[in-house]
DOMAR-754235 format. One line per field, with one value per residue (C-alpha): x, y, z; residue in one letter. Coordinates in nm, 2 decimals, decimal comma, padded with zeros to 4 digits. Example, Ala and Ser with C-alpha at 12.3 -4.5 7.8 and 13.67 -1.06 7.14 Angstrom:
BEGIN
x [01,23/01,37] $
y [-00,45/-00,11] $
z [00,78/00,71] $
aa [A/S] $
END
This chain:
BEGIN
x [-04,05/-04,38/-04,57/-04,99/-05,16/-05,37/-05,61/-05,63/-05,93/-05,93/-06,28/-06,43/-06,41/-06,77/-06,80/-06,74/-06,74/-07,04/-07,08/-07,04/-06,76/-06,43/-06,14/-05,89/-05,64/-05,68/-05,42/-05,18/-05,19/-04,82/-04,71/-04,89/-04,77/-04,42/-04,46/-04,60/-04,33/-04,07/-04,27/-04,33/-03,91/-03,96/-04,17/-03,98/-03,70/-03,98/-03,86/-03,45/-03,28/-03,02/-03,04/-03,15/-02,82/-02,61/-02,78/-02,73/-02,37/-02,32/-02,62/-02,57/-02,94/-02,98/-02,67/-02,82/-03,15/-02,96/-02,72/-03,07/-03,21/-02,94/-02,78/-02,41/-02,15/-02,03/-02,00/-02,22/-02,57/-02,85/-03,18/-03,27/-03,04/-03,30/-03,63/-03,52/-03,42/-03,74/-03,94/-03,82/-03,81/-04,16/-04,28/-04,15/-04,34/-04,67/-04,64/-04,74/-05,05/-05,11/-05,06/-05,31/-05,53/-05,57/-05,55/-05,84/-06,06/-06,01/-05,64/-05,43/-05,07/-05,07/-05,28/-05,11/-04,78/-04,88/-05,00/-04,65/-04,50/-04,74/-04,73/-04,30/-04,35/-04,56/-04,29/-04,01/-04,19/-04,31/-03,96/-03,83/-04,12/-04,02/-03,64/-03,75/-03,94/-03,71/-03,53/-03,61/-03,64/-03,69/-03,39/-03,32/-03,24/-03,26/-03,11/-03,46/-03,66/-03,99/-03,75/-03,52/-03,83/-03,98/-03,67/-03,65/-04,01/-04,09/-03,85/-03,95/-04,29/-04,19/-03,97/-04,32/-04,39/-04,12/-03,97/-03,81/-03,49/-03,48/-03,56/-03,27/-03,07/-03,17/-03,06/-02,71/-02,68/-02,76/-02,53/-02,26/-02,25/-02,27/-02,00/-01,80/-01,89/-01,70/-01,41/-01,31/-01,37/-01,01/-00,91/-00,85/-00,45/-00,25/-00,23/-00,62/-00,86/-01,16/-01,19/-01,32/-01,58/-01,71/-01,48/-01,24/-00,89/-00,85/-01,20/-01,19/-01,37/-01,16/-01,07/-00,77/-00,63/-00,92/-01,17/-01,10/-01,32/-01,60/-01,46/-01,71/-01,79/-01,50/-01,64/-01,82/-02,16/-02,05/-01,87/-02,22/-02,40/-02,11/-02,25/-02,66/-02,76/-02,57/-02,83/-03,10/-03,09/-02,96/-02,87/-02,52/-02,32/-02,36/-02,04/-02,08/-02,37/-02,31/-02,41/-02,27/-02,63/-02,61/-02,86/-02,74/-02,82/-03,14/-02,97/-02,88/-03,23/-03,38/-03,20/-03,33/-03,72/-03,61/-03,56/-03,90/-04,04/-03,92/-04,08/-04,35/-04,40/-04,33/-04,61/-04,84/-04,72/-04,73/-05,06/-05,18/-04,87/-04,59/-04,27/-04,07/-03,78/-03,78/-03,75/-03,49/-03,29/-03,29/-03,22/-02,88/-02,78/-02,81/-02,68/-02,38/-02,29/-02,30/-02,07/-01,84/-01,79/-01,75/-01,52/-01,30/-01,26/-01,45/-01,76/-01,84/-02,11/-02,26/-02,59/-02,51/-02,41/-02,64/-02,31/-02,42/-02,25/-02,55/-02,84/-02,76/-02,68/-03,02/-03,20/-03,12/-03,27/-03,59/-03,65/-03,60/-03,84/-04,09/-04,09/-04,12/-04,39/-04,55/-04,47/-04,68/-04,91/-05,04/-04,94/-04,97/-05,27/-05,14/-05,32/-05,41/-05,13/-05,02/-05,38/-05,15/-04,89/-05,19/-05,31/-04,99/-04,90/-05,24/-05,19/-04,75/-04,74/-04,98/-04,76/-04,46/-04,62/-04,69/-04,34/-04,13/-04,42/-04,59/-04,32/-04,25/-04,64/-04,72/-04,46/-04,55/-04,92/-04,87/-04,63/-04,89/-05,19/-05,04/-04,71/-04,38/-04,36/-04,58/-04,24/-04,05/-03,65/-03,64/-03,29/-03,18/-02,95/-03,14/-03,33/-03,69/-03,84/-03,74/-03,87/-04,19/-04,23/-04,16/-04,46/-04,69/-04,61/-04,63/-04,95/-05,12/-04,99/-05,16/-05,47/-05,47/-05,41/-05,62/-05,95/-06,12/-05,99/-06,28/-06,25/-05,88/-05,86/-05,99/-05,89/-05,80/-06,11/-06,13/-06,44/-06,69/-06,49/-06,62/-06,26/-06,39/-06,72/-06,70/-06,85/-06,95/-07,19/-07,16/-07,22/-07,22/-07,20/-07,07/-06,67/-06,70/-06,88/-06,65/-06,34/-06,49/-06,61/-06,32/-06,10/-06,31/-06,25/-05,93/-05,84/-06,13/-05,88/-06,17/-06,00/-05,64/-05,58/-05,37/-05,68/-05,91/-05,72/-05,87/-05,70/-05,85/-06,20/-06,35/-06,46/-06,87/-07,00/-07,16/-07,51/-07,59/-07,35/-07,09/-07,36/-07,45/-07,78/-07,98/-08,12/-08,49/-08,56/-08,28/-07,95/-07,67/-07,43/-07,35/-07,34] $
y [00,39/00,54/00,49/00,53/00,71/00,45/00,78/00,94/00,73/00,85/00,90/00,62/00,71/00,68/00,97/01,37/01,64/01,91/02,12/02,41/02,27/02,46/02,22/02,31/02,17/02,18/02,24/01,95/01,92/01,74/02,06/02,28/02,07/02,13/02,47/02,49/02,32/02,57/02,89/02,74/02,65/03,04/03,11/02,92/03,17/03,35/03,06/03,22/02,89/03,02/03,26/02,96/02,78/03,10/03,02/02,68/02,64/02,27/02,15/01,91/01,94/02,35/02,33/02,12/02,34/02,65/02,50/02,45/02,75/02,94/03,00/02,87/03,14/03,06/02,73/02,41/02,40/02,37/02,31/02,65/02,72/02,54/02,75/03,01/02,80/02,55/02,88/02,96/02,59/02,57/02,88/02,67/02,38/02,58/02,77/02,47/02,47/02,81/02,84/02,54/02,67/03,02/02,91/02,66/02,98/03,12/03,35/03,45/03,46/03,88/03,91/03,66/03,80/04,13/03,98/03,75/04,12/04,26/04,01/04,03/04,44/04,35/04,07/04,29/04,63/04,38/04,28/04,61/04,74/04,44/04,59/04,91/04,89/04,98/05,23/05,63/05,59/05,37/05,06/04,99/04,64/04,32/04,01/03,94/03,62/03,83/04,06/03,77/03,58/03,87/03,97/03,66/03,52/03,71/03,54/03,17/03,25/03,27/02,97/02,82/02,81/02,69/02,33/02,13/02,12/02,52/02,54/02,36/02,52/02,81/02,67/02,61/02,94/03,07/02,87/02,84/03,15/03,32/03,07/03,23/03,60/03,52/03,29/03,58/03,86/03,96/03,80/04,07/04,14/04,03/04,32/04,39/04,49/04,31/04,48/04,78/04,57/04,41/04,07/04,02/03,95/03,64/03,55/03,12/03,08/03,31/03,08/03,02/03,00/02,94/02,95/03,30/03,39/03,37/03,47/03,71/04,11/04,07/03,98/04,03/04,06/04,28/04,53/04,52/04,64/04,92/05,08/04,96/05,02/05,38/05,49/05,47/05,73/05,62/05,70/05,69/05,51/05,14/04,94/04,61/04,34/04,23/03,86/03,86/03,88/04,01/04,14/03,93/03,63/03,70/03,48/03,12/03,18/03,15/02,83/02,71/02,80/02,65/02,32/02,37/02,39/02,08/01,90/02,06/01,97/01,61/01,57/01,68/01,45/01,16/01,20/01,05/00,87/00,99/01,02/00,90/00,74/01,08/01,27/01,08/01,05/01,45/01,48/01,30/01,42/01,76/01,70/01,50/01,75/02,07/01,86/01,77/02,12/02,23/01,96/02,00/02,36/02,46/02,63/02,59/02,58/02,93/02,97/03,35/03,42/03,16/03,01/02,75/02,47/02,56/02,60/02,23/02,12/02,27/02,22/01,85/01,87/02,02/01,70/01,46/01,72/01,70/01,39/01,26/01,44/01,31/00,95/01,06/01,27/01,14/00,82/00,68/00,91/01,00/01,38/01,42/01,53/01,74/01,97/02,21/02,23/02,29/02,56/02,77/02,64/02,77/03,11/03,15/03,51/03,61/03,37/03,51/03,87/03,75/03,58/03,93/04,15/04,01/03,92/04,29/04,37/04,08/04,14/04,51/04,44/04,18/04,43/04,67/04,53/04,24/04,47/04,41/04,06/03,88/03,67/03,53/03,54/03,86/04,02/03,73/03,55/03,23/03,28/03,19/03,55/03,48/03,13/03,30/03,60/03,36/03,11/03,34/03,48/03,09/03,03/03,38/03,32/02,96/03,09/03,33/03,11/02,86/02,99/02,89/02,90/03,06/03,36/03,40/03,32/03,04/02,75/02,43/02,31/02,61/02,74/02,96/02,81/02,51/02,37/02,05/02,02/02,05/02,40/02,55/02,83/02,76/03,02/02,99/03,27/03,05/03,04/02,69/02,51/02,67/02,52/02,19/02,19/02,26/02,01/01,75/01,78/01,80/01,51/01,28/01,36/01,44/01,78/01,83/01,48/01,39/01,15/01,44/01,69/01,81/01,53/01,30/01,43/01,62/01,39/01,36/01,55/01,28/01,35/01,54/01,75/01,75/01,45/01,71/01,78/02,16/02,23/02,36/02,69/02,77/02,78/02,55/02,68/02,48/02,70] $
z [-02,11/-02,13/-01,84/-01,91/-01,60/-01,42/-01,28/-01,67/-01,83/-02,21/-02,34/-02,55/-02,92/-03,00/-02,77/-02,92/-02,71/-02,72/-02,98/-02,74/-02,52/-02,63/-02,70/-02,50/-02,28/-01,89/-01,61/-01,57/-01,23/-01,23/-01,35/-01,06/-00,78/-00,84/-00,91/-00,61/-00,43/-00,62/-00,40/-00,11/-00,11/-00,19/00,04/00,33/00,35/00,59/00,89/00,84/00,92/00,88/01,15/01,35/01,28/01,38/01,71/01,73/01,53/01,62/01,56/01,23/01,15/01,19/00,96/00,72/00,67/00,72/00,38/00,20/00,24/00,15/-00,20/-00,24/-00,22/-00,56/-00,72/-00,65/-00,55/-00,26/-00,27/-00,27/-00,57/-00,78/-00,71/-00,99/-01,21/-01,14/-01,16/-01,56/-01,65/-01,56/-01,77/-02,03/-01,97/-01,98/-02,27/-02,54/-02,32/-02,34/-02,69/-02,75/-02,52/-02,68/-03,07/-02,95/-02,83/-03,18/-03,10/-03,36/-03,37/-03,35/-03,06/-02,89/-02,93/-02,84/-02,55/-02,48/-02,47/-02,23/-02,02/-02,05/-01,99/-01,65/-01,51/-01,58/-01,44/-01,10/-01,03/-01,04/-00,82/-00,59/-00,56/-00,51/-00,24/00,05/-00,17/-00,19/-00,58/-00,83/-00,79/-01,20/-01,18/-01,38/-01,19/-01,05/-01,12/-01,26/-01,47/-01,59/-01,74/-01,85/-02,07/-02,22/-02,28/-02,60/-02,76/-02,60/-02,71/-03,11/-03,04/-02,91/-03,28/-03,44/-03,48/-03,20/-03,43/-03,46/-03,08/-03,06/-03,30/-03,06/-02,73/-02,87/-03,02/-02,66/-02,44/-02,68/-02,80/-02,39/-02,31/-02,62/-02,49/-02,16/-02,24/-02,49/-02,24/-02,07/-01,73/-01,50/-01,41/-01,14/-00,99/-00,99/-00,70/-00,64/-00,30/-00,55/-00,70/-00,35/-00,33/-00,08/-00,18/00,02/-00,12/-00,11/-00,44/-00,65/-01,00/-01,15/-01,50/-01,76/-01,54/-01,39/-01,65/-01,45/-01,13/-00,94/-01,06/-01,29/-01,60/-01,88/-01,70/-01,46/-01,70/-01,93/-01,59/-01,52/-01,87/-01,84/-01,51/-01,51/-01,77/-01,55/-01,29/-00,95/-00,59/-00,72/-00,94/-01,03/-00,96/-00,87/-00,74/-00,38/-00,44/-00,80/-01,01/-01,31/-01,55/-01,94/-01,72/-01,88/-02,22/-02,05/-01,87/-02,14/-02,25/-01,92/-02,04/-02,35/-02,15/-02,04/-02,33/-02,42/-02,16/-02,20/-02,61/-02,48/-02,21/-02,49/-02,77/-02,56/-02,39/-02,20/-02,15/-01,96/-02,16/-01,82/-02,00/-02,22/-01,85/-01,69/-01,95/-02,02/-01,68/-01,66/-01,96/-01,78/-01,50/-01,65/-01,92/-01,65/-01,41/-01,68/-01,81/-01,43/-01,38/-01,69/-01,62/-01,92/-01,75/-01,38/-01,23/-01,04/-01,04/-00,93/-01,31/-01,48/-01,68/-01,92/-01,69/-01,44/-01,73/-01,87/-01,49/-01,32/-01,63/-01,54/-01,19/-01,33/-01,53/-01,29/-01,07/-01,31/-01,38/-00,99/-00,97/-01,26/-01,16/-00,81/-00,90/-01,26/-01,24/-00,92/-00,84/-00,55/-00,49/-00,14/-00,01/-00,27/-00,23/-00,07/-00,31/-00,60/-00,45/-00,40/-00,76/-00,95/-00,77/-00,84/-00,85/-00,56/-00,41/-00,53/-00,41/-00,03/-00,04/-00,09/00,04/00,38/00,61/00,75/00,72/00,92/01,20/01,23/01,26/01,56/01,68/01,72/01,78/02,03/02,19/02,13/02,32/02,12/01,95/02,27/02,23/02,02/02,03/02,29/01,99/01,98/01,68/01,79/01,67/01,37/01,37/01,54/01,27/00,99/01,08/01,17/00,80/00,67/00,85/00,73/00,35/00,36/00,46/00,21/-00,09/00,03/-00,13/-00,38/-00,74/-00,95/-00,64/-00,74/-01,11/-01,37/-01,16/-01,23/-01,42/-01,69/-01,52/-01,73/-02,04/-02,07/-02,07/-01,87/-01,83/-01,49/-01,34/-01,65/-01,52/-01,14/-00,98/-00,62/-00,33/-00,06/-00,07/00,20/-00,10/-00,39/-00,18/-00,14/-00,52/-00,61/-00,38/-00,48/-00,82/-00,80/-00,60/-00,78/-01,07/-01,35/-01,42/-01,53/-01,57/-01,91/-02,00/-01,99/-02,29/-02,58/-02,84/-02,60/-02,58/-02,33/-02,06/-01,96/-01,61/-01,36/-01,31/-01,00/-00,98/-00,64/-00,54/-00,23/-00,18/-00,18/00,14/00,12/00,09/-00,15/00,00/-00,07/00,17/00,49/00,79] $
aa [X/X/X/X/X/X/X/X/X/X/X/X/X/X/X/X/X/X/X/X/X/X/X/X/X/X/X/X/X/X/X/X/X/X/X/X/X/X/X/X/X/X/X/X/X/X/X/X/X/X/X/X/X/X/X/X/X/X/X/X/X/X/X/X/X/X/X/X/X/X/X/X/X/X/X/X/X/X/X/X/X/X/X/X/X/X/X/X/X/X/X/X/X/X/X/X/X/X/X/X/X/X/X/X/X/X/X/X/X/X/X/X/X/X/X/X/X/X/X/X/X/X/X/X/X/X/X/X/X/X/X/X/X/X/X/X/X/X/X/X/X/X/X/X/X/X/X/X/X/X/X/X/X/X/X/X/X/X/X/X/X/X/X/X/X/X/X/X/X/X/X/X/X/X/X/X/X/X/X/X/X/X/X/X/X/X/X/X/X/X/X/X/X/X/X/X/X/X/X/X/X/X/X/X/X/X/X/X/X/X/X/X/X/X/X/X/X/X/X/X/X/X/X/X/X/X/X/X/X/X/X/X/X/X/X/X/X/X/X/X/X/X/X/X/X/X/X/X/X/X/X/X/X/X/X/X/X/X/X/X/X/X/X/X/X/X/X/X/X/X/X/X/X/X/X/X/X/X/X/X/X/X/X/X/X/X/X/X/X/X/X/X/X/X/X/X/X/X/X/X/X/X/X/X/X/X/X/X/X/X/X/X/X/X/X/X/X/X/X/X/X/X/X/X/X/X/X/X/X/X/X/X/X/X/X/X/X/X/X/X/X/X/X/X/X/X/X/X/X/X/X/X/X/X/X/X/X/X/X/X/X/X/X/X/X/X/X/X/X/X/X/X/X/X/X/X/X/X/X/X/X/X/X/X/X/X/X/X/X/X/X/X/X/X/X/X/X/X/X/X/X/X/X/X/X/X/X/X/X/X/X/X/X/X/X/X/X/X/X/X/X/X/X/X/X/X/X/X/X/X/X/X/X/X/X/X/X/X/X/X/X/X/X/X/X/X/X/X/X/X/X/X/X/X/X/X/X/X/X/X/X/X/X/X/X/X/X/X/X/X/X/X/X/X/X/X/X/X/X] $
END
């Protein structure tokens, strides 16, 4: 079933792009929108439901947000147990368009790569800045989202070149061979302490028989972190993870970007259709072949450890996430109401920045300038400061990201490339008019849309512009 975007008209072929327009493929705005719906579940954390439920402990819907908004102790899954993964699945997605977009502009392979590894070097070096920043010297670790995609996206980026069949050759290797590196690892003894590596005796989710394998901070992962993160100088002696992260989760990561790239290859092939049977059906394939390794005992599912149960089981979520919000988005047209969700999406690691970065800033600054007060119900139990410092941090992170595109980066319509046609060499002052320019084309759907890519031709500007009129005497800008 592939569905043909009623909102994507396809340029007549009598019709060639300019000469001077650059043939390269805009933002799919599918794609944005539920990236942008992976940080703001990110970005939610700020609101601390589950401080809320603590408060309120037989309240059913509390509990039910508080469950959401948390990670799973071990095994299973919550909705907040899919941003990562959603996170490096999309990378995936995005890199075919990358990679058309920069060999359309003239790149070649070797500056691209060496640009793949810069751009590894800075995700890696930005989470560890991230997990440093409340320690008295650098914090060496790798479990972070940045680091994790930065550690593996080199090596998605060559596979960006190669053949589906040898990017799936690749994914195999990966999960089958990481599944291998574990089962063969030696289950700890009877007699073993896991109070010494941070996990309670009594601990509820402690496996049994094959499975113990993967039982937490004793296995492989951990014992690779004992030796790695020890070479790295520390405040003392690396031991164990407190929530069970581990740095080779980097490896079924990357099967997960591999996923991604997948999808990705397909929305291009089949533009500017919608492979929604090819979606779906990846989806519960995923989802069926993580449960039934979980279930079986061969692999469960933890997202804490990244097994290979959870990078075929939340791989499957991320296609059926993608392809609802293609089905809305690109296919039903419907775009107003995810405006919001665009805007966090085209700007993921400023985003991703204010998300791990703001909340104390912005509770100390009303602190000082508005007194101690200023959150009602702090220290009384009840969780409202929380709820108070964690929307005032919402509201102040919307209204940064909420600016104009070509103020913040190349926005969704390629400006100053020509990528579009839309706002090649606008070059307007006034940030109100840049907004609206830029929500209005957007939602009119003339940029981003699958209709409008470059094996479609590029399609025509309207004459007139935004259709708004210049004021006399020069200005354009509303006041």
């Amino acid at each position: 079933m592939e569905v043909l975007s009623p909102v994507s008209p396809t340029a007549p072929l009598t019709e060639k792009p300019a000469p001077s327009v650059t043939a390269a493929p805009p933002r799919n705005l599918a794609v944005d929108a539920y990236r942008g719906f992976v940080m703001l579940l990110m970005m939610a954390e700020v609101l601390q439901f589950s401080r809320v439920y603590r408060a309120f402990p037989g309240s059913a819907f509390w509990s039910f947000l508080s469950y959401h908004q948390s990670h799973v102790a071990w095994a299973g899954c919550s909705l907040h147990d899919t941003i990562q993964p959603g996170f490096s699945f999309l990378v995936g997605v995005a890199l075919p368009y990358s990679i058309a977009s920069r060999l359309a502009r003239g790149g070649k392979f070797g500056s691209m790569f060496l640009h793949a590894l810069w751009r590894s070097l800075l995700l890696a070096a930005l989470g560890i800045f991230l997990r440093s920043l409340s320690g008295p010297i650098t914090y060496f670790t790798f479990e972070d989202t940045l680091t994790q995609i930065g550690l593996g996206y080199p090596v998605l980026f060559l596979l960006g070149f190669k053949p589906p069949k040898w990017q799936g050759i690749a994914l195999g290797v990966i999960l089958v061979g990481y599944w291998l590196a574990w089962a063969l690892y030696p289950v700890p003894g009877a007699g073993f302490d896991y109070a010494s590596v941070g996990v309670p005796a009594t601990w509820q989710h402690h496996y049994t028989g094959f499975a113990a394998h993967w039982n937490k901070n004793a296995n492989v992962g951990n014992a690779f972190d004992q030796w790695f993160l020890n070479l790295f100088p520390r405040v003392k002696p690396f031991v164990f993870n407190g929530g069970g992260y581990l740095t080779l989760s980097f490896i079924p990561t990357l099967g997960t970007m591999i996923l991604g790239l997948f999808a990705g290859q397909w929305l291009r092939a089949a533009s500017p259709r919608i492979p929604m049977r090819r979606l779906l059906v990846a989806g519960a394939i995923g989802i069926g072949a993580g449960l039934l390794l979980h279930f079986t005992g061969i692999c469960p599912v933890v997202k804490r450890i990244w097994t290979p149960a959870w990078t075929l089981f939340s791989g499957g979520l991320c296609f059926l996430f993608l392809a609802a919000f293609s089905w809305i988005v690109d296919v039903k047209g419907y775009r107003k109401w995810a405006f919001p969700l665009l805007v966090v999406g085209m700007n993921s690691i400023a985003a991703y920045l204010i998300a791990h970065l703001w909340e104390r800033f912005i509770e100390d600054t009303f602190r000082i300038h508005l007194g101690g007060a200023v959150f009602p119900g702090a220290g009384d139990g009840t969780g409202a400061a929380a709820a108070g410092r964690g929307g005032a941090a919402g509201l102040l992170a919307g209204l940064v990201l909420d600016v104009p595109a070509e103020v913040v980066s190349e926005g969704v319509t390629g400006s100053r490339r020509g990528v579009s046609g839309q706002i090649v060499g606008h070059r307007s002052r006034c940030p109100r008019r840049l907004f609206d320019r830029r929500r209005h084309l957007i939602l009119r759907g003339n940029s981003g849309t699958r209709g409008s890519r470059a094996d479609e031709g590029v399609r025509p500007t309207r004459s007139g512009g935004s259709g708004r009129k210049r004021r006399a005497g020069g200005s354009a800008c509303p006041t």
